[in-house]
C-alpha positions as CSV (number, residue, x, y, z in Angstrom):
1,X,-24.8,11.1,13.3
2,X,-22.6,7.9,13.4
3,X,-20.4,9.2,10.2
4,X,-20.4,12.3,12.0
5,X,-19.2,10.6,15.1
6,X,-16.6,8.2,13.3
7,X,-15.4,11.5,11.3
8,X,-14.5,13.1,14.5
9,X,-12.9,10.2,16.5
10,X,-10.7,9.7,13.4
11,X,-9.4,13.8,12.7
12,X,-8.8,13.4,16.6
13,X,-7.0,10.1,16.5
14,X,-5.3,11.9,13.2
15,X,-4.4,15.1,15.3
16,X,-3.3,13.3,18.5
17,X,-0.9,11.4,16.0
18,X,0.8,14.8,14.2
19,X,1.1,16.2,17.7
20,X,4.0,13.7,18.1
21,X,5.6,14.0,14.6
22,X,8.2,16.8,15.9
23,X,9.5,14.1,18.3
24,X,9.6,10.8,15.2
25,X,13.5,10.7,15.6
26,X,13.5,9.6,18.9
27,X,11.7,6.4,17.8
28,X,13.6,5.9,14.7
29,X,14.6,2.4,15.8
30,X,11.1,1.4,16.3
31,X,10.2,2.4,13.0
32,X,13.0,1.0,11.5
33,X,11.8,-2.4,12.9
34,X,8.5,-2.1,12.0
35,X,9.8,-1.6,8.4
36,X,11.8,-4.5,8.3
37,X,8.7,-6.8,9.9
38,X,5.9,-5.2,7.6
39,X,8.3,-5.1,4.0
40,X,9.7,-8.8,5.2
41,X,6.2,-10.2,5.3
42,X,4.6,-8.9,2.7
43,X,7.4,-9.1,-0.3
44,X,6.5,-12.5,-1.1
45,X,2.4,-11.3,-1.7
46,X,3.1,-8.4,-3.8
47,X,5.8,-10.5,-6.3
48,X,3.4,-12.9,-6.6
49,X,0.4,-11.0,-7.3
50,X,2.4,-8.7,-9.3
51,X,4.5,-10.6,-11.3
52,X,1.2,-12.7,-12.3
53,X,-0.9,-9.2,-13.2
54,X,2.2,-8.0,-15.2
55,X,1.9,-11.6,-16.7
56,X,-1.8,-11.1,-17.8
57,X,-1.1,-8.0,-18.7
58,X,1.2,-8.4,-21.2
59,X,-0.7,-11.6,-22.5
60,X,-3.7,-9.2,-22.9
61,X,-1.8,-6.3,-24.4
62,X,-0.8,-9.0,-27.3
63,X,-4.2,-10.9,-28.1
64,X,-6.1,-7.5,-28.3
65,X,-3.3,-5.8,-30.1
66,X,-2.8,-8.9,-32.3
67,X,-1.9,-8.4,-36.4
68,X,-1.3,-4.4,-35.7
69,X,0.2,-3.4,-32.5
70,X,3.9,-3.6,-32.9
71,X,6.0,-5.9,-30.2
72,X,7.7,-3.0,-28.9
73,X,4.1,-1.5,-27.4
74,X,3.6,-4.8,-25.2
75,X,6.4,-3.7,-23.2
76,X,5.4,-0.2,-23.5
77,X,1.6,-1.2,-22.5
78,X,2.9,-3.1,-19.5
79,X,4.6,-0.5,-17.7
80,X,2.4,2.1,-18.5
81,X,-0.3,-0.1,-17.1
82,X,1.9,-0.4,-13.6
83,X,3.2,2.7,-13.2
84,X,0.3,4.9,-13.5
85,X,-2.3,2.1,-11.7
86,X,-1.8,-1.2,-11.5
87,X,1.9,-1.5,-9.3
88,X,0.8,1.0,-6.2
89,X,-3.1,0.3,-6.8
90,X,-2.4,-3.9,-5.8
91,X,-0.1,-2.8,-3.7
92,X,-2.2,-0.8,-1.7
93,X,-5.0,-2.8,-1.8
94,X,-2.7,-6.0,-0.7
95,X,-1.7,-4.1,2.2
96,X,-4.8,-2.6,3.1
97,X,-6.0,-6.4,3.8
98,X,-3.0,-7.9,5.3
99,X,-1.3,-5.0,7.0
100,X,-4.4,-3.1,8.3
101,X,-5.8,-6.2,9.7
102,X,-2.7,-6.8,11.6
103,X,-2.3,-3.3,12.6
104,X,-6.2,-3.2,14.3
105,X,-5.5,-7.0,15.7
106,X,-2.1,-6.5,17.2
107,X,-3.2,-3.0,18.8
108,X,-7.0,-4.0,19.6
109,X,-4.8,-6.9,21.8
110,X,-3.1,-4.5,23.5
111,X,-6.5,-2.5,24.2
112,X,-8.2,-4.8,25.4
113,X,-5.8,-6.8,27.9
114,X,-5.1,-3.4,29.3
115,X,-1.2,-2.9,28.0
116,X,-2.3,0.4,26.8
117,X,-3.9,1.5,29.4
118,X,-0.7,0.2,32.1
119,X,1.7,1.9,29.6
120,X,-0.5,5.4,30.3
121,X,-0.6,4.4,33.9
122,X,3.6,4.1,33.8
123,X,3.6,7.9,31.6
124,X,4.5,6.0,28.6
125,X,2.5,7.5,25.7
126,X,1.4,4.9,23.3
127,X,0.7,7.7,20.5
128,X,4.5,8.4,20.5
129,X,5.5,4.8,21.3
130,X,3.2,2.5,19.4
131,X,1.7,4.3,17.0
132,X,3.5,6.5,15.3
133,X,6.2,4.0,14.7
134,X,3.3,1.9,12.9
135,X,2.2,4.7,10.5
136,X,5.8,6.4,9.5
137,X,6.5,2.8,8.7
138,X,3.9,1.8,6.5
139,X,4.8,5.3,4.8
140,X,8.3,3.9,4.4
141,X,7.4,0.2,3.5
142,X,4.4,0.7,0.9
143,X,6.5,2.7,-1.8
144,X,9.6,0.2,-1.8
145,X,7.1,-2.6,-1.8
146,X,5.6,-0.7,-5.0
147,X,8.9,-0.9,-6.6
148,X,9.9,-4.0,-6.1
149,X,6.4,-5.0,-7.1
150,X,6.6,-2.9,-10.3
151,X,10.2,-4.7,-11.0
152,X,8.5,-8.3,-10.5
153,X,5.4,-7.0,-13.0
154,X,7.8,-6.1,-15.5
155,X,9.8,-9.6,-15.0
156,X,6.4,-11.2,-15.5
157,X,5.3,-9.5,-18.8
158,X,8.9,-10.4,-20.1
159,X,8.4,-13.7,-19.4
160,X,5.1,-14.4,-21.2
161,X,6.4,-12.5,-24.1
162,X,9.3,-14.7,-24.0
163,X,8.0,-17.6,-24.0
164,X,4.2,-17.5,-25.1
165,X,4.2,-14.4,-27.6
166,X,7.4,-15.1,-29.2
167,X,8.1,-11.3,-29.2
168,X,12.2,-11.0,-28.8
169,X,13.6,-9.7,-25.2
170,X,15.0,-6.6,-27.0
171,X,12.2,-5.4,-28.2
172,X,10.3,-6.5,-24.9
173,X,13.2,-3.9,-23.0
174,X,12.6,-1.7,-25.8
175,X,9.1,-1.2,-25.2
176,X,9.9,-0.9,-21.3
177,X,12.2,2.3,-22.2
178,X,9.8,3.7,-24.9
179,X,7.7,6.8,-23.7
180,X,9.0,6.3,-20.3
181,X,7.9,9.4,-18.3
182,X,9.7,9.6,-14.9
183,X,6.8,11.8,-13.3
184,X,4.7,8.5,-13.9
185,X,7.1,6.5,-12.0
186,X,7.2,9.4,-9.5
187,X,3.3,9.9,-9.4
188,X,3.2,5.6,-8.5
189,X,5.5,6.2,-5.9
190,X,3.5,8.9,-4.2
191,X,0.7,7.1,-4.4
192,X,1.8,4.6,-2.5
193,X,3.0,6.6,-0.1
194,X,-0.9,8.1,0.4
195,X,-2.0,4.3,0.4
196,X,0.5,3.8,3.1
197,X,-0.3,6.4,5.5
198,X,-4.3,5.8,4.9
199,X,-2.6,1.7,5.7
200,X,-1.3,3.0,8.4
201,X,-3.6,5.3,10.4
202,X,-6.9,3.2,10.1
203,X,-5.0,0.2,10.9
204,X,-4.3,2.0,14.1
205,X,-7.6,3.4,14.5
206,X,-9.2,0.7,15.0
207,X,-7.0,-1.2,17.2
208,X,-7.3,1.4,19.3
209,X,-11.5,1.5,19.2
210,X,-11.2,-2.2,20.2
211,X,-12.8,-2.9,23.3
212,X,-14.3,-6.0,25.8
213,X,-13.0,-9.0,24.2
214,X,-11.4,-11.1,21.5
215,X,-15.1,-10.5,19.6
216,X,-14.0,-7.0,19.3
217,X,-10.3,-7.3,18.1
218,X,-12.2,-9.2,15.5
219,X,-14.6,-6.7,14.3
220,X,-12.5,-3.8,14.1
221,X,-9.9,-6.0,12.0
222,X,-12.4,-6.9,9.3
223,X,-13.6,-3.2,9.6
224,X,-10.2,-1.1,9.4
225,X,-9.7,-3.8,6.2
226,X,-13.2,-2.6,4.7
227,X,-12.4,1.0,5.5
228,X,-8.9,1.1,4.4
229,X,-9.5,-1.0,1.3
230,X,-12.3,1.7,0.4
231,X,-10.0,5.2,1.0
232,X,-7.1,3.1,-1.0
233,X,-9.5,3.2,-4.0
234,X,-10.7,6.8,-3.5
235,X,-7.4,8.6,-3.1
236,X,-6.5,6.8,-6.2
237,X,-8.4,8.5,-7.6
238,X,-8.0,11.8,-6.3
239,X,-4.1,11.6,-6.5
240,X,-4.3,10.4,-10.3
241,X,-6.4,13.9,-10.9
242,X,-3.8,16.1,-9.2
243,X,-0.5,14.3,-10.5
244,X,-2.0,13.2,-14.1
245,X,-4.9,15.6,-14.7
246,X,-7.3,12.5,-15.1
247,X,-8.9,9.8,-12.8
248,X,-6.7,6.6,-13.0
């Protein structure tokens, strides 16, 4: 009965949110700082974790492949690797603990001194106001943070073969450009976007369940990061069956 219950607060929360998406322009400069605060304070996470996985990645590619796979499949390995799973899969995942935690805390603030409820009191809705800004923006953010994250992965595989594989940066680029498939890069871009609104909405969601004290702003951030972290990996998934005809 609780799943049940949880099931139906959310497709509310969800339906309460798309009743206001006819009126999104009118809070475009909300969004637009939203963007700018959530892509500003995560870029330094996801070049970092990204450039170090396209690192390992292109380390591993070499050692396993050693004595028959050709140089020009390292590069090839790496941003297959990123583009179908790897780029908006840490990505997401990244997000879903930094940027759903904040979501739940900054909101389940709000809910609990009573801003939300003296925004309703002054006819100011906070669905159109506060968040729907916070979910078109994580829609916005998480694919260019995928990108830029894929472009740091692929930096980081060129430098280990650089420098610890001795494979030559030609045939590193090469590899890059060999079999490249743009409905791969396409497919990591929609993921992200999926990961992005699931970032979003539960990040939301449970600021907005947050009730009593500082005790609750708590739990619901370490629970919207469990929850989101969990849909991230399950819409994987599903979105690698519809765009690529296989679980990825």
């Amino acid at each position: 009965m609780k799943a049940l219950s949880y099931v139906g607060e959310l497709t509310l929360f969800i339906w309460e949110v798309l009743k206001r998406l006819p009126r999104v322009f009118s809070v475009i400069p909300y969004i637009i700082s939203e963007v700018w605060k959530l892509g500003v304070g995560s870029l330094s996470i996801i070049l970092i974790t990204l450039f170090l996985g396209g690192f390992a990645t292109a380390y591993t590619a070499a050692t396993q492949g050693e004595g028959y796979l050709p140089e020009v499949y390292i590069g090839m390995a790496v941003a297959k690797a990123f583009f179908i799973m790897l780029g908006p899969l840490l990505t997401g995942l990244l997000l879903a603990g930094k940027v759903t935690s904040a979501l739940a805390a900054e909101i389940g603030s709000m809910r609990v001194t009573e801003q939300i409820d003296a925004l309703e009191t002054l006819a100011i809705d906070p669905y159109h106001y506060i968040i729907l800004p916070r979910i078109m923006a994580t829609l916005i953010a998480t694919p260019i943070l995928t990108m830029v994250g894929e472009v740091s992965a692929m930096i980081g595989g060129g430098i280990c073969a650089v420098t610890l594989l001795h494979i030559k940066l030609i045939n590193y680029v090469e590899g890059l450009r060999f079999n490249f498939i743009p409905m791969e890069f396409a497919g990591s871009l929609v993921k992200s976007a999926v990961f992005g609104v699931i970032i979003g909405i539960i990040g939301t969601f449970y600021g907005m369940k947050a009730m009593g004290g500082a005790e609750s702003v708590g739990k619901c951030a370490t629970q919207s990061v469990v929850a989101a972290s969990v849909l991230v990996l399950l819409f994987d998934n599903i979105v690698g069956v519809l765009m690529f005809n296989y679980p990825i």
